[in-house]
C-alpha positions as CSV (number, residue, x, y, z in Angstrom):
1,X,-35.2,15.5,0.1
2,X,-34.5,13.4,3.1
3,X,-33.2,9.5,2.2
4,X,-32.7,7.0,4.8
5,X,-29.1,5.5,4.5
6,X,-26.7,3.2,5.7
7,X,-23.1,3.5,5.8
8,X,-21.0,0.6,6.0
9,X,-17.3,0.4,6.2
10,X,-14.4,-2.2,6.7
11,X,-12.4,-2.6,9.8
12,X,-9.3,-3.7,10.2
13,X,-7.7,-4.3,7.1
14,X,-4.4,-4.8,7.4
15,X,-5.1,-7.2,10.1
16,X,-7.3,-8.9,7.8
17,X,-5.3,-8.8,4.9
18,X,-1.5,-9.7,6.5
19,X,-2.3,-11.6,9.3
20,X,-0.5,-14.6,7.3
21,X,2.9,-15.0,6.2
22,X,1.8,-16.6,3.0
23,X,1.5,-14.6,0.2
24,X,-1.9,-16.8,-1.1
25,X,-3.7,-16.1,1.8
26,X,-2.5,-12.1,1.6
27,X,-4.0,-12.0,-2.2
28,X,-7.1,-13.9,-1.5
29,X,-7.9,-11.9,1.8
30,X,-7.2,-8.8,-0.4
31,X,-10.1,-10.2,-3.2
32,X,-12.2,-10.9,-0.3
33,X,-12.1,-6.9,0.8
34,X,-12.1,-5.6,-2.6
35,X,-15.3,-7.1,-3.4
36,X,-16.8,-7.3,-0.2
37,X,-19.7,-4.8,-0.9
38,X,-20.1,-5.8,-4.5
39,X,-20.3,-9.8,-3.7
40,X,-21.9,-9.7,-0.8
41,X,-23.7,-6.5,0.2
42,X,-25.6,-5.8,-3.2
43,X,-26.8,-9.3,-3.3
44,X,-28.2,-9.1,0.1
45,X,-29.8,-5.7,-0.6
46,X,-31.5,-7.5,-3.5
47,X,-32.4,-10.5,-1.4
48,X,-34.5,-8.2,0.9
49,X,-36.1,-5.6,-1.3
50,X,-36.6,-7.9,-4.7
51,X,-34.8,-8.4,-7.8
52,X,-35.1,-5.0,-9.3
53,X,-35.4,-3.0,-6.7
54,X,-31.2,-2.0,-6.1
55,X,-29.9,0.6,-8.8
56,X,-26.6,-0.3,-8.3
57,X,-25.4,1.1,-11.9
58,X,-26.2,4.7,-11.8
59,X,-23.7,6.4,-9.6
60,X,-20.9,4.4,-11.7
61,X,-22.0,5.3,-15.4
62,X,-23.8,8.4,-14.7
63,X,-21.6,11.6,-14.2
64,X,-24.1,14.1,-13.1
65,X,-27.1,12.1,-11.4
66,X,-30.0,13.3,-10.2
67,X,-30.5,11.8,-6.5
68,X,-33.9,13.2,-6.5
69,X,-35.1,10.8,-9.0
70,X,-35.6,7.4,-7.1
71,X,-37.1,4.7,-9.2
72,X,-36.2,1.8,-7.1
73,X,-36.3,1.0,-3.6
74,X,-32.5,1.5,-3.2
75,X,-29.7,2.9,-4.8
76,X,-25.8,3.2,-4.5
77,X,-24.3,6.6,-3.0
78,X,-20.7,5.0,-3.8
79,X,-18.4,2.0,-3.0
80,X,-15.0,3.2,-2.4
81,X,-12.2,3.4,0.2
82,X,-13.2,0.1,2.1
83,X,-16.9,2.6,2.5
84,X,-20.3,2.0,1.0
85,X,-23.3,4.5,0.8
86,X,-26.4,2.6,0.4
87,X,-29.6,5.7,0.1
88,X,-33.1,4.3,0.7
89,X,-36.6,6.1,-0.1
90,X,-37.8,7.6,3.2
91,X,-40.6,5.3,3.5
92,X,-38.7,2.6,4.4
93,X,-38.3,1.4,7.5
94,X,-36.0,1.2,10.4
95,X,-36.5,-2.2,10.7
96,X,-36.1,-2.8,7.0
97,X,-32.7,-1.4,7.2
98,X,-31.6,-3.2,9.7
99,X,-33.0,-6.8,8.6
100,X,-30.5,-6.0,6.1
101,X,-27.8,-5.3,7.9
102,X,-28.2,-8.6,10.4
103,X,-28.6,-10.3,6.9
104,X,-25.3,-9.2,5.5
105,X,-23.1,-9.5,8.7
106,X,-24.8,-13.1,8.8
107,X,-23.4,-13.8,5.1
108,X,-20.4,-12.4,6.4
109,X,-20.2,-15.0,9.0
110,X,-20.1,-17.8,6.7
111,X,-18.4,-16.6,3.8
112,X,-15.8,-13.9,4.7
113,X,-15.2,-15.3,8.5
114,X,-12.7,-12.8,10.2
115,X,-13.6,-9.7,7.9
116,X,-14.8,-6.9,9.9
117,X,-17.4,-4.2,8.8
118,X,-19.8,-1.5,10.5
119,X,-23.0,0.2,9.8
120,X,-24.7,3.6,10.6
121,X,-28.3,4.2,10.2
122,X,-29.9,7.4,9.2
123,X,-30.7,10.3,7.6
124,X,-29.3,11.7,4.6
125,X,-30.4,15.1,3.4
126,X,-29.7,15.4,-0.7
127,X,-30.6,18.0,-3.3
128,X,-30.6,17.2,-7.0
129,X,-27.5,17.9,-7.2
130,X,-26.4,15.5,-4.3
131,X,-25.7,18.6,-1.9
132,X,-26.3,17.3,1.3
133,X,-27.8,19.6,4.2
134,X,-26.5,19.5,8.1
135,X,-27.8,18.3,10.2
136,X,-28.2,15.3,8.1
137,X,-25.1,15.3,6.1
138,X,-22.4,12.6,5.7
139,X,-20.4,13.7,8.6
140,X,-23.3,12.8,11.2
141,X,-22.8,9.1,9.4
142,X,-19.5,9.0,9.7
143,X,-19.3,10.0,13.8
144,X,-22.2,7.6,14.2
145,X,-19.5,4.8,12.7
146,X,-16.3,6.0,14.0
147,X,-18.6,5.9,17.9
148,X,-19.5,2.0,16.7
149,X,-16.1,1.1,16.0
150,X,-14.9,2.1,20.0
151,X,-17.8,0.8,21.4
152,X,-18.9,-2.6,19.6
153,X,-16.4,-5.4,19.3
154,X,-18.0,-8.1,17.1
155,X,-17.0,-11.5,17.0
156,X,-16.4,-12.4,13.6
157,X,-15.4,-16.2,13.7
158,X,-17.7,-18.8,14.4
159,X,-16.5,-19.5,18.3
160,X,-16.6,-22.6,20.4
161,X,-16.1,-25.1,17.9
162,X,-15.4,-28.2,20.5
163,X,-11.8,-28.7,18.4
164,X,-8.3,-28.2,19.9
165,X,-6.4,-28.4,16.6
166,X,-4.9,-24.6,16.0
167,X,-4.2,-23.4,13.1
168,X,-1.0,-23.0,12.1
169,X,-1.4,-19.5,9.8
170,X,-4.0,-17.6,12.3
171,X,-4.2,-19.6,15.7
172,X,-8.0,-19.7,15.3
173,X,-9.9,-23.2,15.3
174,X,-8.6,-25.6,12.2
175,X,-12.2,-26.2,11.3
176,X,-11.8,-26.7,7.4
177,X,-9.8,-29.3,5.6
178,X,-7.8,-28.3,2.7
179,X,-8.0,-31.3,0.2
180,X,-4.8,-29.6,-2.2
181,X,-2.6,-29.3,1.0
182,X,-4.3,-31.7,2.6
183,X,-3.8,-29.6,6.3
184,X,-6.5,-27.9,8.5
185,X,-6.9,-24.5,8.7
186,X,-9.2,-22.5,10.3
187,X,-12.2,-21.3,8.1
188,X,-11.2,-17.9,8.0
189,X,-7.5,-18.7,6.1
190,X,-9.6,-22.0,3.9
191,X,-11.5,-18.9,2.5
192,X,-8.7,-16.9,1.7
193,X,-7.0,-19.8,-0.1
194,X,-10.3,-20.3,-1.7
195,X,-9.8,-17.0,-3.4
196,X,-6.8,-17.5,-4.6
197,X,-7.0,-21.0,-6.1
198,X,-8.2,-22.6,-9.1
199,X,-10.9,-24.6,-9.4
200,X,-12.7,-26.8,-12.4
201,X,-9.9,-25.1,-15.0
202,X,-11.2,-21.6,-13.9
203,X,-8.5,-18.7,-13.2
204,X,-8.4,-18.1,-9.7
205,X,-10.8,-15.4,-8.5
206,X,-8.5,-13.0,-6.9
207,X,-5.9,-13.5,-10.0
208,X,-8.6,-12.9,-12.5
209,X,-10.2,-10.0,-11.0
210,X,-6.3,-8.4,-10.5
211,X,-6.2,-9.0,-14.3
212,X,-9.5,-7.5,-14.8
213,X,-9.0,-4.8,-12.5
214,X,-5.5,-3.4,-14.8
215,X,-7.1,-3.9,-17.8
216,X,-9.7,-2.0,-16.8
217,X,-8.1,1.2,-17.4
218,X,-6.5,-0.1,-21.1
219,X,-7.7,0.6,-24.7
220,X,-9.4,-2.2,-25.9
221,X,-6.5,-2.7,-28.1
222,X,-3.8,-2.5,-25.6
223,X,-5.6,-4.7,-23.1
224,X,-5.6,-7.6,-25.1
225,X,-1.8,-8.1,-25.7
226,X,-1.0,-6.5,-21.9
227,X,2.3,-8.4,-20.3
228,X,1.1,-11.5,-22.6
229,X,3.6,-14.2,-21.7
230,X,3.9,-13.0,-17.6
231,X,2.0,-13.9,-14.8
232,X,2.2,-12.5,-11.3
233,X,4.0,-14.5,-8.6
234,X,1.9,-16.5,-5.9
235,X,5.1,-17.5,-3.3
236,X,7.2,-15.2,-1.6
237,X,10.1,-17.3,-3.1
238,X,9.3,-16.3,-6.9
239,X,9.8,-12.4,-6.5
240,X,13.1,-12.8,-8.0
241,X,15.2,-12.4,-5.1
242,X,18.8,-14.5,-5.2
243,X,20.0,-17.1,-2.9
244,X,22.6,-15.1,-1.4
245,X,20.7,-12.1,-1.6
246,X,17.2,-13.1,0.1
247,X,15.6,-9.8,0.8
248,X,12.0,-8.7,-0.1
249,X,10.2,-5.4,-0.1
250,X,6.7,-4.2,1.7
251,X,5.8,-0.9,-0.3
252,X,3.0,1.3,1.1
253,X,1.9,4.4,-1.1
254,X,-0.4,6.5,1.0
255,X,-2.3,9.9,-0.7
256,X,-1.6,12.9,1.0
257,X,-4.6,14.8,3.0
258,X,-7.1,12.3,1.1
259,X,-9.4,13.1,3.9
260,X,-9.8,16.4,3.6
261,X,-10.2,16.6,-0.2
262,X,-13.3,14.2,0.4
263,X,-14.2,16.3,3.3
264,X,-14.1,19.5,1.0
265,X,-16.4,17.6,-1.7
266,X,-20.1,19.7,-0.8
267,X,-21.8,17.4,-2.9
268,X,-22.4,13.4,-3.1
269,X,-21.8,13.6,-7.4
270,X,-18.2,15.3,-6.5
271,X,-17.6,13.0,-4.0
272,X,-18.5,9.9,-5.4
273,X,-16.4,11.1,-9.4
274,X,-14.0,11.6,-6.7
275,X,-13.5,8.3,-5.5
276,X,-14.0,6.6,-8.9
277,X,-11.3,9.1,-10.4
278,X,-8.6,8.0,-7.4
279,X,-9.2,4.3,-8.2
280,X,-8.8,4.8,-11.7
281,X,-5.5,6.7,-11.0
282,X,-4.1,4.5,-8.9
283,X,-4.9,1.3,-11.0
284,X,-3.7,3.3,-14.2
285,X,-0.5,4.7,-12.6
286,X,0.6,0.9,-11.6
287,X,-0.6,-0.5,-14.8
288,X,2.3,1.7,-16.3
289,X,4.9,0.3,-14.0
290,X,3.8,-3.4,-15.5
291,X,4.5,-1.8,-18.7
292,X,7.9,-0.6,-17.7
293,X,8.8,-3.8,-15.8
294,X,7.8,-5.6,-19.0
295,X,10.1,-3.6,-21.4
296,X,13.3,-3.5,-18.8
297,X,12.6,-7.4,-18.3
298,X,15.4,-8.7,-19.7
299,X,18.0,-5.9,-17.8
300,X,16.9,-7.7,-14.2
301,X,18.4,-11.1,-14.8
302,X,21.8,-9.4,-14.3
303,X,20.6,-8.8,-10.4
304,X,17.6,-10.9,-9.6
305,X,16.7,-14.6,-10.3
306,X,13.5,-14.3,-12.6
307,X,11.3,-17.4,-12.7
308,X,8.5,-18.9,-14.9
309,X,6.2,-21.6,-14.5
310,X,3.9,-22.9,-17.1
311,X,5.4,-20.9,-19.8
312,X,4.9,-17.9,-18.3
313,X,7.4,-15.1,-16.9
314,X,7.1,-14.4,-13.1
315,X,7.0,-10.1,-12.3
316,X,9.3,-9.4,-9.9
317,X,6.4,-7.5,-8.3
318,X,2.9,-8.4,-6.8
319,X,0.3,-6.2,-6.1
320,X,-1.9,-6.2,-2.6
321,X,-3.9,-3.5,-2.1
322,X,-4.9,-1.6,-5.1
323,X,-7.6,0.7,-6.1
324,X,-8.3,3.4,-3.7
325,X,-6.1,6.0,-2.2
326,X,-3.4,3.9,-1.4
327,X,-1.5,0.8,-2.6
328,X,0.8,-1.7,-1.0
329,X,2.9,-4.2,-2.9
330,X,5.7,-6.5,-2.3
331,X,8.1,-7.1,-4.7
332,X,12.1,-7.8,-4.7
333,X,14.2,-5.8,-2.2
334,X,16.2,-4.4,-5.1
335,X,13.7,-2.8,-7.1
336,X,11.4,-1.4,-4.3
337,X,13.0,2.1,-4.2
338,X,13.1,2.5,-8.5
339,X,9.3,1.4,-8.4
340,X,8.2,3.5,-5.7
341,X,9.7,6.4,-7.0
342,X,8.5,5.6,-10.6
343,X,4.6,5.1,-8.9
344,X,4.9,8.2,-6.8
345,X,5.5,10.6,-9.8
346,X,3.3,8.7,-12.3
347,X,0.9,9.4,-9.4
348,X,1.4,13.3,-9.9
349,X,0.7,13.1,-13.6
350,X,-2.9,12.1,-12.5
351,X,-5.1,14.8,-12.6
352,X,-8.7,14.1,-11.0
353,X,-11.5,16.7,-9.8
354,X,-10.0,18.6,-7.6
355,X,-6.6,17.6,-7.6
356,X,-3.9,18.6,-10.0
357,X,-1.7,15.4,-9.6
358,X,-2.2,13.2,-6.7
359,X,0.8,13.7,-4.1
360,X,1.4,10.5,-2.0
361,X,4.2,9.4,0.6
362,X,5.5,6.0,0.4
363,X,6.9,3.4,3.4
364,X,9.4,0.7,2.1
365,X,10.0,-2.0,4.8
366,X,13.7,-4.0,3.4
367,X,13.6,-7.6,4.4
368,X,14.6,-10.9,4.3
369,X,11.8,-13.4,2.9
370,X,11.4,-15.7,6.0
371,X,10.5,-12.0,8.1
372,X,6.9,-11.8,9.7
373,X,4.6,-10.5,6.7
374,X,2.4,-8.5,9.1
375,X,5.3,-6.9,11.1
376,X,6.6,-6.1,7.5
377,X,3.7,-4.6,6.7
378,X,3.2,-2.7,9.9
379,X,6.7,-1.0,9.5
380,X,5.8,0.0,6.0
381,X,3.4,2.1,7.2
382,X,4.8,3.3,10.3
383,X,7.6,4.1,7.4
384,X,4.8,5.9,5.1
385,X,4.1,7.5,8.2
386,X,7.0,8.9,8.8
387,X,7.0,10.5,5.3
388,X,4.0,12.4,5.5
389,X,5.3,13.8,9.0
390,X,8.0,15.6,6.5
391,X,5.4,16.6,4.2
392,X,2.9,18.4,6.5
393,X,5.3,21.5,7.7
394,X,5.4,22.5,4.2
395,X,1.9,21.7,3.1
396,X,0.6,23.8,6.4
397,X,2.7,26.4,6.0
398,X,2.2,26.7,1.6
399,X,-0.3,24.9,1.2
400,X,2.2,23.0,-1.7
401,X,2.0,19.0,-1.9
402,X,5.2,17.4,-1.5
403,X,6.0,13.1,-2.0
404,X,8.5,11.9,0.3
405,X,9.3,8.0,1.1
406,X,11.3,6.7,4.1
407,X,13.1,2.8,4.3
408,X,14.3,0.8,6.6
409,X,16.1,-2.5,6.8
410,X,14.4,-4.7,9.1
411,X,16.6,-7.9,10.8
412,X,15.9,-10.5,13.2
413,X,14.7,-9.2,16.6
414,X,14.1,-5.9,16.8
415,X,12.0,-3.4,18.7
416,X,8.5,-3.1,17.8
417,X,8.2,0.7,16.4
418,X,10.1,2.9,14.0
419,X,11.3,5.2,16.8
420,X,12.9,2.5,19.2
421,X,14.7,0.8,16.2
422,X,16.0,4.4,15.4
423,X,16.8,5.5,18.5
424,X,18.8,2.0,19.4
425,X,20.2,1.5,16.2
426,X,20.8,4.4,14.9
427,X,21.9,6.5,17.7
428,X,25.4,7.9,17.1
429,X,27.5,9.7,19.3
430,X,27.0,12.7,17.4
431,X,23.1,12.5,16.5
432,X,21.0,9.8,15.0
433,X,22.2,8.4,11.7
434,X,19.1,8.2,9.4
435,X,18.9,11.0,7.4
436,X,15.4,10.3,5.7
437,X,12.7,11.0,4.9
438,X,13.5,11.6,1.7
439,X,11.4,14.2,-0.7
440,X,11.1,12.7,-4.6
441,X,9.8,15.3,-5.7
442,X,12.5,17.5,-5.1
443,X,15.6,18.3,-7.1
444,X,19.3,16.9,-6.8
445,X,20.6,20.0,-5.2
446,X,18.6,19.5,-1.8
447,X,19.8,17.6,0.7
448,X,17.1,15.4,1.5
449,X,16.0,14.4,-2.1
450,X,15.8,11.4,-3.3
451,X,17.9,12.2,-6.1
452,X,20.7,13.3,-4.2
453,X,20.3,10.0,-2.1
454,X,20.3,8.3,-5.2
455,X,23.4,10.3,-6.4
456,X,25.1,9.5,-3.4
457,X,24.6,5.4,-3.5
458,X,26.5,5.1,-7.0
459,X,28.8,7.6,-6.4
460,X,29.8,5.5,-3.0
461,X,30.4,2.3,-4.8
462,X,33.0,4.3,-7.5
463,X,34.4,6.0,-4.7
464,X,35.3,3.6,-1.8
465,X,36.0,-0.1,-1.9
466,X,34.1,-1.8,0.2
467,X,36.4,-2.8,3.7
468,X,36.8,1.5,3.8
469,X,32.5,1.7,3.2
470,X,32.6,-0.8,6.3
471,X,34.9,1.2,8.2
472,X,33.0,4.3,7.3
473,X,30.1,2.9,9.1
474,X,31.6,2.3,12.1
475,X,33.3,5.7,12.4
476,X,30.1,7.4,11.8
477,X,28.6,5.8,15.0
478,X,31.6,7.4,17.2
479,X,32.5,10.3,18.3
480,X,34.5,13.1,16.2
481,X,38.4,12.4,17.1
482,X,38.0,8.6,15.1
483,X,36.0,10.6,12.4
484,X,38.7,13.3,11.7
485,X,41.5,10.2,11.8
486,X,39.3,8.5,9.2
487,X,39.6,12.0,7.1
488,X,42.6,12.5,7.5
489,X,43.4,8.7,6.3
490,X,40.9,9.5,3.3
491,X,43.0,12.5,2.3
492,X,46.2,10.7,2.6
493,X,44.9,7.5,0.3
494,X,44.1,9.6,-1.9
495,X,46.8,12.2,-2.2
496,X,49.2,8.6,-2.9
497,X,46.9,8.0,-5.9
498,X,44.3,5.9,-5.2
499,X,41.1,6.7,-6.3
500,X,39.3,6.8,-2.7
501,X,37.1,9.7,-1.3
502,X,34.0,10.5,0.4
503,X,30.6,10.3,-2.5
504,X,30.7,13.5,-4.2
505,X,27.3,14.5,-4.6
506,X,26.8,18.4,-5.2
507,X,23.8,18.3,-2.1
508,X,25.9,16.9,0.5
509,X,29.2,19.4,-0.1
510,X,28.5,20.6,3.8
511,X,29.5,17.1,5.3
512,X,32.4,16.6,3.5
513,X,34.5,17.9,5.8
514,X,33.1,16.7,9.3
515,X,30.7,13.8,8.0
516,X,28.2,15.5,10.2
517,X,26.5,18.8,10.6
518,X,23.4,19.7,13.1
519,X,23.3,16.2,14.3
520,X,22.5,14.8,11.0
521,X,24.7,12.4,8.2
522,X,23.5,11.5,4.9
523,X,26.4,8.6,4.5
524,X,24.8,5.9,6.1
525,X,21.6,5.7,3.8
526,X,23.5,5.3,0.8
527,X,26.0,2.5,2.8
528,X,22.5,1.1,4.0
529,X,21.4,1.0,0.3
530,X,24.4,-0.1,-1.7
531,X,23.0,-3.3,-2.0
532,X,19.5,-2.7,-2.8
533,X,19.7,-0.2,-5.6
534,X,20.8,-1.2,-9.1
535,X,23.7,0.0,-10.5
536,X,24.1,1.5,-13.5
537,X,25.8,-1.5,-15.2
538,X,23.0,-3.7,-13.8
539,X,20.2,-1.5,-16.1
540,X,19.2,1.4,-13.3
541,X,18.8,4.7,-14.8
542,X,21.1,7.6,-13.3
């Protein structure tokens, strides 16, 4: 049977999302894409066709629909993955479909100024089963979309406003007065604050739906006492980072080959239990870091200053994007690693249709608090990025998933892309000094495993003091004559009894000798890292 359809999707997220260095505005634009389609879309849809004329509960409670049977004049496909699939009975009309599309970008205008989205009208061919026929399948949707987006630039701020002041977040128009800060901003940041804020002794939106969201995936039971007594931090300052140690984290978790998994899904049920089952995933596999967080608690004080406000604990941890095949979160510098790790394996525990654990690669951007959010977050994923480019050899060569993560520590003025800071940073005379990506899901006895990496951090700060791991960085960005004197020293140091030597980790026995082999040196990750991994007496598990 033939449907007429419209898929929408967002654009420009992370623009949308991090364009601010405050954290509020981050977590309220976040809300705002989250629950675009479901605030704002749906209520239009029901606007222009009547009350009861959007079945909007069906693909969500239902396992096995049948898309054949169309009661009303509109139903969901799915809402997922910054996409939604709207399916129309075929005797609606063109113009119908697009009255509704002028009147949700109009909403848009007003209420979610700067977020951009895209539509494609057509055809959608679907059996019972929601197999869908070529040539009016998804993927003609999808082209018809991915055309719109290099084609059609909308404006998505109300231009021309006749006002000079800029403001200070965005650089748009400062059209709206805050009354609680009592500063313009322009209306796209007011509505992020909005989000984010309390109002009439009501939880904020965002904050409440983040709640919701967690619990979702809880036993009754469980969600009711879940991290009673914490509360998630809403400054940059509260993450639990110390005075003398001011260094945050951008974490990125990206699923690996997402896009083909959907692409292999020949039906719209499998595709839509698909996307539900990922969200759920995701959401669960963080909600167990809370859980963790909350019982190693009291351990972090020994490391990181925790806060509270109102009689509540601050989490050294915030979530951004959550829900779909990827996450991002900020949290202190010092537990970014530990929690990534922990999110990336509690990730492959996850088994959904058509996946037997979900493999993912994770970016961690290392920097201090007062660092450009969105410059953070954009080396994150250039960093996730990175990863991946280390899983794919093996995945297209085996066809096995693999979870690798890459970091970098990002200071002051820099060049603007992953490859120019390594290249100028981390250019040695004997190769480039960044060993990474690492693979998690590897054992200790490989070289690039994040165990081993792991292994060689505390082993570093038993073995060396810490003027010889300073001179050990500087020799291993010169050539081999200073490298073999530094041995040699090493050797005689130790032979007179004191208890210095390279890290012994069992996976790096080849560079103990020469510090470097095949233009590669695993030594200046773990000095790079010293300082952002807990040690052992701190409450890190070996």
């Amino acid at each position: 049977m033939d449907f007429r359809a419209i898929l929408f999707d967002t654009r420009s997220i992370q623009n949308y999302i991090f364009s601010g260095n405050r954290l509020k505005t981050n977590i309220g634009a976040s809300y705002l894409v989250d629950r675009v389609f479901s605030d704002a879309l749906l209520p239009v849809i029901r606007e222009a066709l009547g009350e009861g004329e959007l079945d909007d509960v069906t693909w969500r409670t239902v396992e096995d629909p049948d898309w054949s049977q169309m009661e009303t004049r509109a139903r969901v496909g799915y809402i997922g993955g910054g996409n939604a699939l709207i399916l129309f009975r075929p005797d609606e009309t063109e113009d119908t479909l697009r009255d509704i599309v002028a009147r949700f970008t109009r909403h848009l205008l007003a209420a979610y100024p700067g977020l951009r989205t895209g539509a494609a009208i057509g055809i959608l061919s679907l059996d019972a089963a929601g197999r869908m026929t070529s040539p009016h399948d998804l993927t003609a949707l999808v082209h018809q979309l991915k055309d719109e987006q290099n084609t059609v630039f909308p404006l998505v701020n109300v231009p021309y406003t006749g006002l000079t002041l800029s403001c200070e977040v965005n650089g748009e128009a400062a059209i709206s007065y805050d009354r609680d800060e009592k500063r313009f901003f322009s209306a796209e940041v007011e509505a992020k604050l909005l989000a984010d804020r309390k109002s009439d002794g009501h939880e904020a939106p965002a904050e409440a739906e983040l709640w919701r969201k967690l619990k979702s995936v809880l036993p009754t039971d469980k969600a009711a006492s879940f991290l009673d007594g914490f509360a998630f931090p809403m400054e940059i300052g509260e993450l639990g980072q110390r005075e003398t140690e001011d260094y945050i984290a951008i974490v990125h978790i990206d699923g690996n080959n997402m896009g083909q998994k959907f692409a292999d899904c020949d039906t719209l049920t499998k595709r839509k239990n698909m996307s539900l089952s990922i969200r759920q995933a995701t959401i669960s596999a963080f909600t167990e870091l809370l859980e963790k967080v909350e019982q190693e608690y009291d351990t972090y004080g020994s490391y990181l200053t925790l806060h509270m406000k109102d009689g509540k604990r601050f989490l050294p941890v915030r979530p951004l994007v959550l829900g779909g095949d990827d996450m991002t979160f900020v949290c202190a510098a010092k537990v970014a690693i530990p929690y990534a790790k922990f999110l990336i394996e509690a990730l492959m525990e996850k088994h959904i249709p058509g996946c037997d654990g979900i493999a993912s690669c994770a970016g961690i951007a290392i920097l201090p608090s007062s660092y450009p959010f969105f410059r953070g977050y954009e080396m994150a994923e250039q960093l996730c990025g990175a990863a991946k480019a280390s899983m794919r050899p093996l995945y297209n060569e085996t066809k096995q998933d693999s979870c690798w993560l890459d970091f970098a520590l990002l200071h002051g003025e820099q060049a603007p892309t992953l490859e120019q800071i390594r290249e100028q940073e981390y250019h040695g005379a004997l190769g480039n000094m960044h060993f990474g990506p690492y693979r998690v899901d590897a054992p200790a006895v490989q070289e690039k495993s994040l165990a081993a990496l792991l292994q060689g951090v505390s082993s570093l700060r038993q073995s060396m003091p810490r003027n010889k791991i300073k001179e050990l960085r500087r020799v291993l960005a010169r050539g081999a004559h200073e490298q073999r004197e530094f041995l040699a020293q090493i050797h005689y140091l130790h032979q007179a009894g004191e208890s210095i030597h390279l890290p012994q980790v069992e996976a790096w026995a080849a560079y103990e000798n020469n510090l470097w082999r095949n233009g590669a040196t695993p030594y200046v990750d773990a000095i790079e890292l010293i300082d952002y991994i807990p040690s052992s007496e701190e409450g890190m598990e070996e």
